[in-house]
N, C-alpha and C positions, 0 to 999 in steps of 0.2 A: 408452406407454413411461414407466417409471418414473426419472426423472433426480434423479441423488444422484450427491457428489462424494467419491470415495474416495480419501482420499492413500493411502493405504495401496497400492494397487493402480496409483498413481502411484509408488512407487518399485521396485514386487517387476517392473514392464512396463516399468521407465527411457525414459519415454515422450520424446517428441522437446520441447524445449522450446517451439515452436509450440503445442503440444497438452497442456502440464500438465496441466489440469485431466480426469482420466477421468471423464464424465459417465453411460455406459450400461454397467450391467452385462453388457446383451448384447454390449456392440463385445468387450468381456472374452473371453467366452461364445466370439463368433463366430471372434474368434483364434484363440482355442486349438484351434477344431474346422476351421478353414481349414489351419492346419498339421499336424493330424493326420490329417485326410483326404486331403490332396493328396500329405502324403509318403507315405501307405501305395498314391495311387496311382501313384507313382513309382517303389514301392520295388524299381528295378530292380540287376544284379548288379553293375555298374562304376558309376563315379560322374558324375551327368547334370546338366544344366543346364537342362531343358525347363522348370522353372516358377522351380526359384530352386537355384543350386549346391547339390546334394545329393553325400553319400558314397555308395561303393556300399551296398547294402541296410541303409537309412538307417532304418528300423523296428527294427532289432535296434539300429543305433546308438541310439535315441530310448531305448529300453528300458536301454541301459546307462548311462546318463546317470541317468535315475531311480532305477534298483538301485544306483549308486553314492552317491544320495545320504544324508549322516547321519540316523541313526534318528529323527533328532528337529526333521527340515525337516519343513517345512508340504507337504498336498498341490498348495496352488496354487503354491508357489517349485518343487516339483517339476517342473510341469505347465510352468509358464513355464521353464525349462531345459533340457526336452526339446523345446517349442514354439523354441525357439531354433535348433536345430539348422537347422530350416527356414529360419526367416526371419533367419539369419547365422552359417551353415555358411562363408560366407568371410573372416568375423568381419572384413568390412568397415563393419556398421550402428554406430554407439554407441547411437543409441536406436531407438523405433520408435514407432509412427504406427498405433496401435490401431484410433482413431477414420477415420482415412482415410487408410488404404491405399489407392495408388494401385494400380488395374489394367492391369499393362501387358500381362496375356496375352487382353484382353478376355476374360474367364471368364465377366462377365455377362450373354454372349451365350447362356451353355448357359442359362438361366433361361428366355429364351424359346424353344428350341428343346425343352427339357420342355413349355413351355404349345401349342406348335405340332407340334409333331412324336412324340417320344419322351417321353411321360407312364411315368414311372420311380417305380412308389409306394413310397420310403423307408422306414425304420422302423429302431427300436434295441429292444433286447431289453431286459429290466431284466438281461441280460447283458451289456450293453455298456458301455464306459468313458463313453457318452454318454449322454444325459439317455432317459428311455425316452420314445421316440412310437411314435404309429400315422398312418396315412395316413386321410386323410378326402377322398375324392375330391369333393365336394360345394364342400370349403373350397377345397381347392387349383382347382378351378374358377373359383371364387369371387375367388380371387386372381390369376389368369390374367386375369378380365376385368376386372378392376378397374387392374391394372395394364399390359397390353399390349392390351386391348381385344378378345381373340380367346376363341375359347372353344378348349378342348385337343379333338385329336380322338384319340381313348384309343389306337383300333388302326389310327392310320393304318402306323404301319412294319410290322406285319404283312401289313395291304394292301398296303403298294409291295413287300414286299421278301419274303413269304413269314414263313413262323416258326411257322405253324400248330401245329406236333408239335415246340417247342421243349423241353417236358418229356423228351421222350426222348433230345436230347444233350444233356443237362445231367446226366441219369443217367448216359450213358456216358465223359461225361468230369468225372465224379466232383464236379460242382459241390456247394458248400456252401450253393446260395441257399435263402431260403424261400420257395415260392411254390406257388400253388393254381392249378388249370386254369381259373381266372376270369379271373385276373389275364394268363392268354397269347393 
């Protein structure tokens, strides 16, 4: 990890004063992609509380926040004022806690239920607002036993639960995934 101290990124994240100093560009990184993942997994039609007070379909809200702002914001003050909406949509926070956020929906249980159960191989397109990867099952093995001491087993939910001919509803109910018959 590279550790360098950014004020700069200390005042555009109005970090909690506990945490002045921002020291990993990833804690940066990992905010912004915590809020824009989870609100797009939420982004249901009234407005919900399941991970942190959201509007309803809080991804068009995120989007107009952006598109409102002046021609001539930066793209990170952008990114940090849509990233907002998530984490103080009840504009109760005054700062935040980049570096340690607390988990109170334990989320980082699903980390070992990918390394156990549901091996889900990720990926961004250089289409995507996120950085482009690919999946490397080899690694994410590799980090599986390194950190829970298990090894993943790729197709156990198709063993408990079926799913064999999963490509053909995914056709029929119009999915946008990418996926290869390796991968089911």
């Amino acid at each position: 990890m590279h550790f360098t101290y950014f004020p700069s990124l200390q005042l555009i994240f109005f970090l909690s004063s506990k945490f002045r100093r921002l020291h990993l560009t990833a804690s940066v990184l990992g905010w912004l992609w915590t809020a824009f993942v989870y609100t797009a997994m939420v982004n249901y039609p009234t407005e919900a509380n399941f991970l942190k007070p959201l509007p309803a379909y809080p991804v068009q809200q995120i989007c107009k926040i952006i598109d409102k702002y002046p021609s001539g914001a930066t793209k990170l003050s952008r990114a940090f004022a849509a990233a907002s909406l998530y984490y103080n949509y009840s504009q109760t926070e005054n700062c935040f806690e980049v570096e340690h956020e607390v988990n109170t929906h334990g989320l980082h249980g699903w980390d070992w239920q990918t390394c156990t159960e549901m091996v889900m191989p990720m990926t961004c397109s250089s289409e995507s607002m996120f950085p482009q990867t690919g999946f490397d099952y080899k690694m994410f093995a590799e980090q599986c036993q390194m950190k829970y001491g298990v090894s993943p087993r790729q197709h156990w939910i198709t063993t408990e639960f079926g799913g064999e001919r999963l490509e053909k509803v995914l056709k029929i109910f119009g999915s946008n995934f990418n996926h290869n018959e390796t991968d089911l």
